[in-house]
Steps between C-alpha positions, in 0.01 A plus 500: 500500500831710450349602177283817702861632654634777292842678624295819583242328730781369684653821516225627621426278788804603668605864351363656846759277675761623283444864435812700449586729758385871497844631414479329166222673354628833647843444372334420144258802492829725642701386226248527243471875536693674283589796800633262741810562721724263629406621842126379428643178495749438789214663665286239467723228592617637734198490678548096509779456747518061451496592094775749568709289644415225239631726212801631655603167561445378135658804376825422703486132429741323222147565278608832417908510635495907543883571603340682803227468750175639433333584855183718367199468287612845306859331395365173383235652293778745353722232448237204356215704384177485530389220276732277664390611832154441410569172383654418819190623729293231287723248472572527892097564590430235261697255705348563809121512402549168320567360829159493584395244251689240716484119383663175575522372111752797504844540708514870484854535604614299161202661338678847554856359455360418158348814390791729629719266333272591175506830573884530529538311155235658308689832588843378414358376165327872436821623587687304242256584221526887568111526604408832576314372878681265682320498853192419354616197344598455851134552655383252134771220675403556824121491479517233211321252697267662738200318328611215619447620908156599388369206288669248766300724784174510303522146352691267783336171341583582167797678551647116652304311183762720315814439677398126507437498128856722432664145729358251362515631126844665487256789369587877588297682728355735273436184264280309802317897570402475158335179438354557837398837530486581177731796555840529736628677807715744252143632378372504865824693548428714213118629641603553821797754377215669293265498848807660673474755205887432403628606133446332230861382448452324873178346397619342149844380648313300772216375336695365197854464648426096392392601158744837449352519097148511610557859727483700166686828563659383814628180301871600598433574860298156553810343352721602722303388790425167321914441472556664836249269643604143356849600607470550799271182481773315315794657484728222668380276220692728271828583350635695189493171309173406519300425183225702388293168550616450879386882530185473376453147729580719772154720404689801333238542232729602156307843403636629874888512376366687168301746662729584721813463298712364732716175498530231795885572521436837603187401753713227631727754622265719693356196767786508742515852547090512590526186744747683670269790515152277556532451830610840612209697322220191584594596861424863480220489221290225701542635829172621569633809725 
């Protein structure tokens, strides 16, 4: 019965497939002392030629449009910082380990097209709202729906039973999880960021990006990866005169926009610049070397 799954147990069926590279937890434990020099951390990355590479390309991509090109680990961390940087080692080594959990109920290339496309929005929206950490709404967009490669890997049969109930209902995803599962790949999402030992903002964001009022402190932050991720869903089903009800139809839920304070004229305005961007980034950020 899909009653004894629990998001955990299926996080923890696969977490040794998935573990986060070394460089993560060093990074984090670098960072977290209070004596650390910048050197301490090119250092360490530098020590991963393919991840190298990976940043510097990122860094010089339309992502970040420096007026000048950045050609060493020591110039992007002066010019980015380190949280950003950081964010970009897991968001890039997330990308790659996920790989693993290959699956045919999911087309990875759109899967990833999807979630950069999240990414890109839910950092445009921080960025219009003034919030204080814009790259990791990026790593909350991009990583929104990473439960879903581990519940469809751990639960093939019922993972289809889902997508065959979300057809023949007109029911969301998330809507067939629940009445199936008794729980949804957002919350699958959610353990497995607290496995990986992410922040707490990370883990909230994911885990409740479909209900942004139930993440408590990180209310805000899940609502911008809620709106980032039904428009970039949706977004060509919308225009600055749509009615609140043809929003909501679209699976905006209403507490999102007050959370976050923002208005659908000003999102609307945002999605052409991060399509243009989308493919660029996806390219470099789901590389794999």
């Amino acid at each position: 019965m899909a009653e004894k799954y629990t998001p955990e147990k299926l996080v923890s069926g696969v977490i040794n497939l998935v573990t986060l590279p070394e460089i993560c937890r060093k990074i984090n434990l670098v960072m977290a002392d209070p004596d650390h020099s910048r050197q301490d951390i090119e250092h360490l990355v530098s020590q991963d030629p393919a991840l190298t590479m990976r940043i510097l390309r990122i860094v010089n991509s339309s992502y970040y449009a420096l007026p000048r090109k950045i050609d060493r680990v020591d110039q992007a961390i002066s010019i980015i910082g380190e949280d950003d940087l950081s964010n970009l080692i897991l968001a890039t080594s997330a990308t790659t380990v996920l790989k693993r959990l290959g699956n045919p109920l999911i087309d990875f290339q759109e899967f990833w097209r999807h979630s950069v496309e999240c990414g890109l929005m839910a950092r445009a929206i921080a960025k219009q709202s003034h919030h204080a950490d814009c790259e990791t709404l990026f790593t909350s967009g991009l990583l929104h729906d990473v439960g879903k490669i581990v519940l469809y890997y751990q639960l093939p049969e019922l993972a289809r039973a889902v997508l065959d109930e979300s057809k023949m209902t007109g029911c969301r995803i998330e809507e067939a999880e629940q009445r199936l599962l008794s729980f949804d790949h957002a919350q699958v999402g959610g353990a497995l960021a607290r496995a990986w030992k992410l922040p707490e903002i990370l883990c909230r964001s994911v885990a409740f990006h479909h209900q942004p009022n139930q993440a408590e402190a990180f209310a805000i932050e899940a609502g911008m990866v809620h709106i980032a991720n039904v428009l970039s869903n949706r977004h060509g089903s919308l225009s600055v005169d749509s009615s609140k009800a043809e929003i909501e139809d679209l699976g905006f839920e209403p507490q999102a926009f007050e959370l976050t304070g923002l208005s659908m004229n000003k999102l609307l305005e945002t999605v052409e610049a991060v399509q243009e961007q989308s493919k660029e980034v996806q390219t470099m950020m789901c590389s794999g070397s």
